[in-house]
DRENTOR-56000 format. One line per 3 residues: number of its first residue (from 1); for each residue x negated, y negated, z negated of N, C-alpha, C, CB. Coordinates in steps of 0.2 Angstrom, whole numbers, always signed. Each point is the difference from the previous one (the first is absolute). Glycine has a CB too. Layout:
BEGIN
NUM = X Y Z X Y Z X Y Z X Y Z | ...
***
This chain:
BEGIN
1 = -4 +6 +0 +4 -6 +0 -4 -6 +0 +9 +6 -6 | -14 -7 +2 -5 -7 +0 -2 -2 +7 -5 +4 -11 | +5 -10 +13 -5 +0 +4 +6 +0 +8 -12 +8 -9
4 = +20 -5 +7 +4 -2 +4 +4 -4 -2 -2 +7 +5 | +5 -11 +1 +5 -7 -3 +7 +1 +1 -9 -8 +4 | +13 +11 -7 +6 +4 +4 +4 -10 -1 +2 +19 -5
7 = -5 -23 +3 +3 -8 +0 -2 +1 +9 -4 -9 -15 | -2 +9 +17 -2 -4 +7 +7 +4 +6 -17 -1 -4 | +19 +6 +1 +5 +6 +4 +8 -5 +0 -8 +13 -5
10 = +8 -14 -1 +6 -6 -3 -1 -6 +4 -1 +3 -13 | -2 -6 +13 -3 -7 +2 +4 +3 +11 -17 -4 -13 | +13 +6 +14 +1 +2 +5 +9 +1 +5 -14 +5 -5
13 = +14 -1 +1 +7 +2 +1 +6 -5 -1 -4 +9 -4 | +1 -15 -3 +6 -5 +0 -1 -8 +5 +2 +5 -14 | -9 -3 +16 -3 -4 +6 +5 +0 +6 -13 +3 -3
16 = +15 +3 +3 +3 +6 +9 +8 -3 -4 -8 +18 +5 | +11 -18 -9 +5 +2 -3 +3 -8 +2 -3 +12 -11 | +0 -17 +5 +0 -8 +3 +3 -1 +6 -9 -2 -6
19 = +5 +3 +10 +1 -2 +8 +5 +2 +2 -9 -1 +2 | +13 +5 -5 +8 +2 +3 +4 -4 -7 -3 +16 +8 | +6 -21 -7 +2 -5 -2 +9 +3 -1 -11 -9 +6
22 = +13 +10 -2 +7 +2 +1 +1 +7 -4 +1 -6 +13 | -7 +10 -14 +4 +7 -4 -3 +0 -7 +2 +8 +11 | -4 -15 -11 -5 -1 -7 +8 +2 -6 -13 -13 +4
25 = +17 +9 -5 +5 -1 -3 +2 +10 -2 +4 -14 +7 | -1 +17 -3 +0 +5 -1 -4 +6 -2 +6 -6 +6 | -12 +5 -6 -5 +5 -1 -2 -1 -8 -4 -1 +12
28 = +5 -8 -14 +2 +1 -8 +6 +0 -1 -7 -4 -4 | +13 +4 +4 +5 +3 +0 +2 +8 -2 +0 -11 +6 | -6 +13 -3 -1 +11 -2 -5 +0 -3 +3 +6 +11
31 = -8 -10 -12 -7 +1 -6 +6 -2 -6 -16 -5 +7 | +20 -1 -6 +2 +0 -7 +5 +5 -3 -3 -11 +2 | +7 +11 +2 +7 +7 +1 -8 +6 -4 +13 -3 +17
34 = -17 +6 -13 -4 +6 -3 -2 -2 -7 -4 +3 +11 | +1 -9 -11 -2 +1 -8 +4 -4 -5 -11 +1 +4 | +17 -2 -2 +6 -1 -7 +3 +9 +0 +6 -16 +3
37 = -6 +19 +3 +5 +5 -1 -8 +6 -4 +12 -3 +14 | -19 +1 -13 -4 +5 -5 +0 -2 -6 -7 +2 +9 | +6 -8 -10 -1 -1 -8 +4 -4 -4 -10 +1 +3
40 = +15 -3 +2 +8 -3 -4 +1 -9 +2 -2 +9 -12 | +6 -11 +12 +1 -9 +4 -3 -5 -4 +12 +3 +6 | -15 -1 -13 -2 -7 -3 -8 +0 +2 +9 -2 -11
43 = -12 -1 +12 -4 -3 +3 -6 +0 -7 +10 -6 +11 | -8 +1 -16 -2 +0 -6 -4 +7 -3 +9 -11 -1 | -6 +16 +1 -2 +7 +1 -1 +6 +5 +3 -3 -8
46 = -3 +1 +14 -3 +3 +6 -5 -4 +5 +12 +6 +0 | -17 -5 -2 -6 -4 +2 +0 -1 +8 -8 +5 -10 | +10 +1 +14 -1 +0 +7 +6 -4 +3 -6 +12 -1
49 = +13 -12 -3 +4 -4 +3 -2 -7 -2 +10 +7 +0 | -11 -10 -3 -3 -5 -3 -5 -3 +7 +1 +6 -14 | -6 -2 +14 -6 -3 +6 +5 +2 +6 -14 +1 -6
52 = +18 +2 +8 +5 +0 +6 +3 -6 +1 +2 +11 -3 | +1 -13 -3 +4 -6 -1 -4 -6 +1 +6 +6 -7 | -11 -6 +5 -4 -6 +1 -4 -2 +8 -2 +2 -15
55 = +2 +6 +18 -5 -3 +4 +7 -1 +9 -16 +9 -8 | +22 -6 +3 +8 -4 +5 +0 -6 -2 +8 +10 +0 | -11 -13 -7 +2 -6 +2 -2 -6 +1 +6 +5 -3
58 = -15 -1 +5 -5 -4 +2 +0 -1 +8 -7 +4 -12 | +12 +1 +15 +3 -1 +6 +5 -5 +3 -2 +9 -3 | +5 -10 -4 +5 -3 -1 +7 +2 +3 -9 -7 -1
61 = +9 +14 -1 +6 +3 -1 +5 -2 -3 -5 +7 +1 | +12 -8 +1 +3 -4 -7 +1 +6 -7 +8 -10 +11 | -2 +5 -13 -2 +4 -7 +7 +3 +1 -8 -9 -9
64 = +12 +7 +12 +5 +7 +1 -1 +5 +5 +8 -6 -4 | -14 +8 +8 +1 +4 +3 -4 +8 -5 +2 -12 +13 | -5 +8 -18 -5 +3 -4 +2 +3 -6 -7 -8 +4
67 = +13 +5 -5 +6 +2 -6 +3 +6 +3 +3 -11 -5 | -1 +11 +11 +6 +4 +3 -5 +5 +2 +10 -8 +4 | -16 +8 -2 -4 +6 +0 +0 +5 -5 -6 -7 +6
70 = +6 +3 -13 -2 +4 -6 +5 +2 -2 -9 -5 -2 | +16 +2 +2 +8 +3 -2 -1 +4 +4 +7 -8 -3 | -9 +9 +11 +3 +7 +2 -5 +4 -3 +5 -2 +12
73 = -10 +1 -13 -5 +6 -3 +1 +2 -5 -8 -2 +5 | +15 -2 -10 +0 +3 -6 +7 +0 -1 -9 -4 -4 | +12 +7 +9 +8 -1 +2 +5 -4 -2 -3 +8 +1
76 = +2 -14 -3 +4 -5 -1 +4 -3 +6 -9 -2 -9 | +7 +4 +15 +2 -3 +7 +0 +6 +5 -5 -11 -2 | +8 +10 +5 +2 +7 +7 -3 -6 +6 +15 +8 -4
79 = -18 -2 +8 -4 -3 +4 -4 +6 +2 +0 -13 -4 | -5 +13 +9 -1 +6 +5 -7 +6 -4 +4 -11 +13 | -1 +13 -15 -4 +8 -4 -5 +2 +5 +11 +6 -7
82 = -18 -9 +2 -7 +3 +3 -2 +5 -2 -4 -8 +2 | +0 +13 +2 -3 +5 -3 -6 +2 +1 +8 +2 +0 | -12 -2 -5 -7 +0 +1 -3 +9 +2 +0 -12 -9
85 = -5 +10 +15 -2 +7 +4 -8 -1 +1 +13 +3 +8 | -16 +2 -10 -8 +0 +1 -1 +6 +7 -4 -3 -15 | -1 +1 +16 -4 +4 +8 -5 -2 -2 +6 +0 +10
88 = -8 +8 -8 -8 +2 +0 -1 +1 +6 -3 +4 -10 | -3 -4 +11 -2 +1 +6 -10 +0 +1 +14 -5 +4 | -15 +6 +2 -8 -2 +4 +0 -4 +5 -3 +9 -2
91 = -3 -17 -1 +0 -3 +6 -7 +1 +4 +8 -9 -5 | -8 +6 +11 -7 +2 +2 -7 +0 -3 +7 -3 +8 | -10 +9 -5 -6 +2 -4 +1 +2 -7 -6 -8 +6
94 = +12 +12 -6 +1 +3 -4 +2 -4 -9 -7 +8 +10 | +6 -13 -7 +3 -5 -8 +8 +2 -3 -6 -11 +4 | +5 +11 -11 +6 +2 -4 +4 -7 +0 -6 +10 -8
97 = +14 -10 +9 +4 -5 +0 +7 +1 -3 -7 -3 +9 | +9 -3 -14 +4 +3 -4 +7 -5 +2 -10 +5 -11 | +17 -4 +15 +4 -7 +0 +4 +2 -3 -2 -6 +8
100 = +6 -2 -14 +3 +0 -3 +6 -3 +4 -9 +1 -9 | +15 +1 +10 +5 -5 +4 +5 +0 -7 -2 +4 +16 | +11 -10 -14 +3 +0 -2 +4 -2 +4 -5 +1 -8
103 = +8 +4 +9 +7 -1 +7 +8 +0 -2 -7 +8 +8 | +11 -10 -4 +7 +2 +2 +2 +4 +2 -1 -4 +1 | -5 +9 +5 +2 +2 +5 -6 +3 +0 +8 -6 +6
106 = -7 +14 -9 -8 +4 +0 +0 +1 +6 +0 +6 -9 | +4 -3 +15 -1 +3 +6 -5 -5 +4 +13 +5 -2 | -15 -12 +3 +0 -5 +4 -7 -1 -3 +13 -4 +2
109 = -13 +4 -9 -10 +1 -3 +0 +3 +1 -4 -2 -6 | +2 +9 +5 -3 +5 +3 -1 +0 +5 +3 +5 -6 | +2 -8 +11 +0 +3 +7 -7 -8 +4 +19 +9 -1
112 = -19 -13 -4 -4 -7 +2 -7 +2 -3 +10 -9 +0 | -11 +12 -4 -6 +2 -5 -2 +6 +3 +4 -5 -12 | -1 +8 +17 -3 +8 +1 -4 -5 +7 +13 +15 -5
115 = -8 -18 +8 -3 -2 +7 -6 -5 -2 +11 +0 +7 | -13 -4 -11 -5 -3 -2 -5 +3 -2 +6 -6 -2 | -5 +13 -1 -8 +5 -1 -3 +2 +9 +5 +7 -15
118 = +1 -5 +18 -1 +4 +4 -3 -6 +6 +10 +11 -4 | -7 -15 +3 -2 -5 +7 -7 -1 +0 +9 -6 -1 | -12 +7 -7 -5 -3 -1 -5 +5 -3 +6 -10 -1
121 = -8 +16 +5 -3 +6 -2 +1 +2 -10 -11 -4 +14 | +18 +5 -13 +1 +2 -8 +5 +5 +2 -3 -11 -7 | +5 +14 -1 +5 +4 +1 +3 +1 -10 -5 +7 +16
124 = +11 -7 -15 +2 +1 -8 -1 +6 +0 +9 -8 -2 | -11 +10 -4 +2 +7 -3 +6 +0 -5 -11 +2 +0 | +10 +5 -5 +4 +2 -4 -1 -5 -8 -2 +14 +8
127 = +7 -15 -11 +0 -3 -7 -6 +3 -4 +13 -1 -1 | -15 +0 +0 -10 +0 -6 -6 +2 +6 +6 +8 -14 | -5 -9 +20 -6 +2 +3 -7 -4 +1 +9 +7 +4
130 = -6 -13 -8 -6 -4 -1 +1 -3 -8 -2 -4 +16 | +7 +3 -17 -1 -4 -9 -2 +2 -5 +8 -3 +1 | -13 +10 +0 -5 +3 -5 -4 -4 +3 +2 +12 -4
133 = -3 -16 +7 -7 -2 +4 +0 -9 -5 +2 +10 +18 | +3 -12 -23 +0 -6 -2 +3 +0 -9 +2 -3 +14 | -6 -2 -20 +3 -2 -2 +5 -4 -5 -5 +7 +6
136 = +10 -4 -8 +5 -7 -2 -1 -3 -6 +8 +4 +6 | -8 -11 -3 -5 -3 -7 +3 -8 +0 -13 +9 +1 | +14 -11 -8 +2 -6 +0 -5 -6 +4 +6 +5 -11
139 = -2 -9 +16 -6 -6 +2 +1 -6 -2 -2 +5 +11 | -2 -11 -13 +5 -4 -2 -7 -5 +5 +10 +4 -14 | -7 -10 +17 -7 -5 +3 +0 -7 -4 +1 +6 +12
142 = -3 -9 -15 -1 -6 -1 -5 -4 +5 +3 +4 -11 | +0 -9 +13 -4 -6 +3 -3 -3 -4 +6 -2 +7 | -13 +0 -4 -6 -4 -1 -3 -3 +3 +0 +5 -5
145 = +5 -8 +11 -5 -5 +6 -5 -5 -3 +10 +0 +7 | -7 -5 -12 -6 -5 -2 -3 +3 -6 +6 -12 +5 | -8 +18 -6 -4 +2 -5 -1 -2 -7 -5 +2 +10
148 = +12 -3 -12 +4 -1 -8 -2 +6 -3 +12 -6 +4 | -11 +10 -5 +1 +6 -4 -6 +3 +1 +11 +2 +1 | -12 -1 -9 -6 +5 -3 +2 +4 +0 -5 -5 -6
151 = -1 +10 +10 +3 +6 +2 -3 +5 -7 +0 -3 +16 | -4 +0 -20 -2 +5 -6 +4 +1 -5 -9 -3 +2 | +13 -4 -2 +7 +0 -5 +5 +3 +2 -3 -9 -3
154 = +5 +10 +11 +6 +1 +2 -1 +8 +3 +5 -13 +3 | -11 +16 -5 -3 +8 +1 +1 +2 -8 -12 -2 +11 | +10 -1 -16 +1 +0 -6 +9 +3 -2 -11 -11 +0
157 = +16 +5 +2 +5 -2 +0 +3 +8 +4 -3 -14 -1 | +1 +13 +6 +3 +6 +3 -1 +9 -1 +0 -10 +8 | -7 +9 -11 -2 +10 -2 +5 +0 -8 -17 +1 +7
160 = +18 -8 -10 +2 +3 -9 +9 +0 +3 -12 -8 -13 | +14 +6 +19 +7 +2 +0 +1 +5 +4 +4 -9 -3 | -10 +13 +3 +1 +6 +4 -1 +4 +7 +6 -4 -6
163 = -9 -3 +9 -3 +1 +7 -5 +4 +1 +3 -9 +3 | -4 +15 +3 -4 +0 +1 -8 -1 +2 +11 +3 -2 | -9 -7 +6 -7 -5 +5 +4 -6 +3 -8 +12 +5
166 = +2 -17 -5 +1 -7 +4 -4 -1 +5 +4 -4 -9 | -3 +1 +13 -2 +0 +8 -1 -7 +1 +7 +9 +3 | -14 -17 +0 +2 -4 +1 -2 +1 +6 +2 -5 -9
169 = +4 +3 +14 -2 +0 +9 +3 -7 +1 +3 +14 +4 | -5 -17 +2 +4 -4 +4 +2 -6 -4 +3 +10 +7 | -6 -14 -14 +6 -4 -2 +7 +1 -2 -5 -4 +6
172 = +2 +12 -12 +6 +3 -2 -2 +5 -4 +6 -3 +10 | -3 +5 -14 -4 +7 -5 +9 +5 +0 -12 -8 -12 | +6 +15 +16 +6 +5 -2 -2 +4 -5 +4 +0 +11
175 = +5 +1 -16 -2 +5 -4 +3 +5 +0 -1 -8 -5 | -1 +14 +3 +3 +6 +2 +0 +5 -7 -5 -2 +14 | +13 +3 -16 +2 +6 -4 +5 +6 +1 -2 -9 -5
178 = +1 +12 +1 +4 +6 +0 +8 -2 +0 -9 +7 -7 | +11 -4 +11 +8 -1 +1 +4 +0 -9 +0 +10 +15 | -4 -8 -16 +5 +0 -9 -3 -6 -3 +2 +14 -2
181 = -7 -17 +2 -3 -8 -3 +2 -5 +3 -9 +4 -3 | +12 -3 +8 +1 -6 +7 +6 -7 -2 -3 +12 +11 | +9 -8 -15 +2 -6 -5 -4 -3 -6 +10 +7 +2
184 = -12 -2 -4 -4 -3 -7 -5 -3 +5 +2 +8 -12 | -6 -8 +14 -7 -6 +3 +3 -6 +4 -8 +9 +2 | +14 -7 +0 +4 -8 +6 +3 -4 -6 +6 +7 +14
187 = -2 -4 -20 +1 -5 -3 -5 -2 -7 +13 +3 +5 | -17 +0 -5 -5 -3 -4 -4 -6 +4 +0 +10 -6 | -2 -9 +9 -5 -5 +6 +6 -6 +2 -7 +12 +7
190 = +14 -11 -5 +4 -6 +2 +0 -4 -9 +9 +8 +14 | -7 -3 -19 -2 -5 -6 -3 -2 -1 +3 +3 -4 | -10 -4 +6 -6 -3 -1 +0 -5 +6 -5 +10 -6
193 = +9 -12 +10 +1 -5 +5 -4 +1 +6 +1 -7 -9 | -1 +15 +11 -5 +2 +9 +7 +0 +3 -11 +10 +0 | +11 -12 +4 +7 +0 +8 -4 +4 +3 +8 -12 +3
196 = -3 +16 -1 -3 +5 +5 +5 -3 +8 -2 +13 -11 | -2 -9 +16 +1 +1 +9 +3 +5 -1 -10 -4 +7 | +7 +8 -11 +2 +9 +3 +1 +3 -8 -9 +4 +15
199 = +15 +1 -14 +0 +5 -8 +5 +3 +6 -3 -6 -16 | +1 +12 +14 +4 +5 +3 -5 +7 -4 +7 -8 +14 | -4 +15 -11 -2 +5 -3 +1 +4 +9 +4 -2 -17
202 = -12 +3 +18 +0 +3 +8 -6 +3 +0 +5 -8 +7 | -6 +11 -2 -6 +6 +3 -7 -2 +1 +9 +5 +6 | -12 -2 -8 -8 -3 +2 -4 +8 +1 -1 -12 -9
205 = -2 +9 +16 -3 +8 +5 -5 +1 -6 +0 +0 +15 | -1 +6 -15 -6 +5 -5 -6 -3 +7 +9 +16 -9 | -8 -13 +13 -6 -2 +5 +2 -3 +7 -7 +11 -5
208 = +3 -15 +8 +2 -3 +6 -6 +1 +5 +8 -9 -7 | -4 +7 +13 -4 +3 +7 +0 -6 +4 +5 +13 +0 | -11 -14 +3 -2 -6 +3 +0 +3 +9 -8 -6 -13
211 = +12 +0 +13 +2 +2 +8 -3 -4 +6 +10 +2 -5 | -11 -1 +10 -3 -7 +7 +2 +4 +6 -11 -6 -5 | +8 +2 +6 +5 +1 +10 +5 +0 +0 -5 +7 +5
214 = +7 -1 -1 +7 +0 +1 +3 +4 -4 -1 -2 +11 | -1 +4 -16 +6 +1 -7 +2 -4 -1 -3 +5 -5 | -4 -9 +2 +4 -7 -3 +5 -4 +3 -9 -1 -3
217 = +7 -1 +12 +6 -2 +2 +8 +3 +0 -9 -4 +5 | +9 +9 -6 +5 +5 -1 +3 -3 -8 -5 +11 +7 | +1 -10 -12 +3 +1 -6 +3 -8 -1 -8 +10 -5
220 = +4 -13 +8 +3 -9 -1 +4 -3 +1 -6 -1 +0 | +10 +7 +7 +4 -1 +4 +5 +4 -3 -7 -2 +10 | +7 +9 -14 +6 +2 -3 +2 -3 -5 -2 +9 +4
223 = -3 -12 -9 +1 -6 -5 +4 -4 +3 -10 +0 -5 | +9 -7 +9 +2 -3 +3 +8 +2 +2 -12 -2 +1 | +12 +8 +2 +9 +2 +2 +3 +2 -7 -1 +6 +13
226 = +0 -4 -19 +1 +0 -6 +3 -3 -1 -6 +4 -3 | +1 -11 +1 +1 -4 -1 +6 -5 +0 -9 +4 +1 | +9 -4 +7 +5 -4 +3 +6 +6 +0 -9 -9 +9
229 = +9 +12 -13 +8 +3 -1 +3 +0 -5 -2 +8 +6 | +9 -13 -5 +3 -4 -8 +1 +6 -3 +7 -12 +4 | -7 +18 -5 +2 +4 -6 -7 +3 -3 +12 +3 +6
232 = -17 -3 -1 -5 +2 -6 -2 -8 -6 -7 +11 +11 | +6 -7 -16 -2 -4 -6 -7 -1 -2 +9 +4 -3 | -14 +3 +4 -6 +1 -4 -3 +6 +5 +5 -4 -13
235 = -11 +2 +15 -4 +6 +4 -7 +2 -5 +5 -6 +13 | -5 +10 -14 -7 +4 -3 -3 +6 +6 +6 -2 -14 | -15 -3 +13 +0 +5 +5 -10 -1 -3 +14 -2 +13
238 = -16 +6 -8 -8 -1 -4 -5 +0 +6 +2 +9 -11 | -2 -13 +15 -5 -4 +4 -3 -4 -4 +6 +0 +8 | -14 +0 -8 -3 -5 -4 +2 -7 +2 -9 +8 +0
241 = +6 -9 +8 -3 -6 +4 +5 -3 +4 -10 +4 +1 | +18 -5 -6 +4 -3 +3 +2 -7 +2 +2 +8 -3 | -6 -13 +0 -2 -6 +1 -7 +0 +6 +4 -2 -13
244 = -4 +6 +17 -5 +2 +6 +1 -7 +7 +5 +17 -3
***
C-alpha cells in the first residue's frame, strides 16, 4: 500500500467526472441515496453521507434535491428503488477490476458494463473471481494544499483512534483502517476539527500491475467508458500507472 496514491486515482476520476456538467447533479444524488441507505440519513453520524453532502453542495446542488435523495434512501419518500450490483471481471493485461453500479434497471447495466469490458480487451467474470485479490479497509483523505497540518500530530491523532497507517501524497494525507475502526477514527479526527474530501470504507489491491502500450491504452479506455456510465458509482481496480 505505501508508496501508492489511491488519492491521485480520486483526483483523476473527479477531474473526467467535472467536465460532464449535466449528470453531475445526479451522480450525487446516488452517492448520497447509497450512503444514507448504508449508514442511515443523519449525516452528523454517517461520515460518508456527510462528505457526500458536502461535496453536492460544493457543486452547488440545491438543498432539496439532497433531502429527497436521503428520504428515499431512508424511506420517508417514494421515488425510484436503486439497487446496488457489483461485477468482477479482467481488464487488459490481465488487471483485476471491481464495478460498483446502482441501477433501476439491472438488465441495461449489465448489458452497458459487459460491452465496456469487451470493447476494450476485457471480459467480466464470475462474483469473487478477483475480490480475493483486494482489501476492505476504511479510507478517509484530508486536504493539505497549503501545508497547515502537522502531519506528526495528526499521525499521532489518527493511530490512538485506531487507524491503521497514514499516507501523505499529493497535498493530502490518506488514512487507512479496518472496516470496524472506520467510525471510531472519522469521528474522532472530525472532533478534533480535520474535514475530510473522502471517508468512505472501499477496496485497496493487495498487489498491482503496471501496464504500457497498448494495455494501457485499453485499460484507460475501459475506465473511461465506466466512468461515463451514470449508474456505475465506484471502480476498483489495480493498475499501478493510471495517471500515465
Amino acid at each position: 500500500m505505501a508508496g501508492h496514491s489511491k488519492w491521485k486515482n480520486i483526483q483523476r476520476r473527479k477531474n473526467a467526472q467535472d467536465a460532464k456538467r449535466g449528470k453531475i447533479f445526479m451522480s450525487h444524488a446516488k452517492n448520497i441515496y447509497l450512503a444514507a441507505k448504508d449508514g442511515g440519513g443523519d449525516p452528523d453520524t454517517n461520515a460518508s453521507l456527510r462528505t457526500m453532502i458536502d461535496k453536492a453542495k460544493a457543486d452547488n446542488m440545491p438543498n432539496d434535491n439532497i433531502e429527497r435523495a436521503v428520504k428515499k434512501a431512508t424511506g420517508q419518500l417514494d421515488g425510484a428503488s436503486y439497487e446496488e450490483i457489483t461485477y468482477e471481471g479482467y481488464g487488459p493485461g490481465g488487471t483485476a477490476v471491481i464495478v460498483h453500479a446502482l441501477t433501476n434497471n439491472k438488465n441495461r447495466t449489465a448489458a452497458e458494463v459487459r460491452h465496456a469490458f469487451k470493447k476494450n480487451g476485457g471480459n467480466l467474470g464470475e462474483n469473487g473471481c478477483v475480490s480475493f485479490m483486494f482489501d476492505r479497509k476504511g479510507y478517509i483523505v484530508i486536504e493539505d494544499e497549503d501545508n497547515k497540518i502537522d502531519e506528526e500530530e495528526l499521525t499521532l491523532q489518527a493511530i490512538e483512534a485506531g487507524a491503521d497507517d497514514l499516507e501523505a501524497h499529493d497535498g493530502a494525507f490518506e488514512i487507512y483502517t479496518e472496516p470496524d475502526a472506520f467510525k471510531e477514527v472519522s469521528e474522532s479526527l472530525k472532533e478534533a476539527g480535520y474535514e475530510f474530501i473522502q471517508a468512505e470504507i472501499t477496496l485497496i489491491p493487495q498487489t498491482y500491475a503496471n501496464l504500457d502500450g497498448e494495455s494501457l491504452e485499453k485499460m484507460q479506455s475501459l475506465l473511461g467508458a465506466l466512468e461515463d456510465d451514470e449508474d456505475v458509482q465506484d471502480i476498483h481496480h489495480n493498475m499501478e500507472n493510471e495517471d500515465a
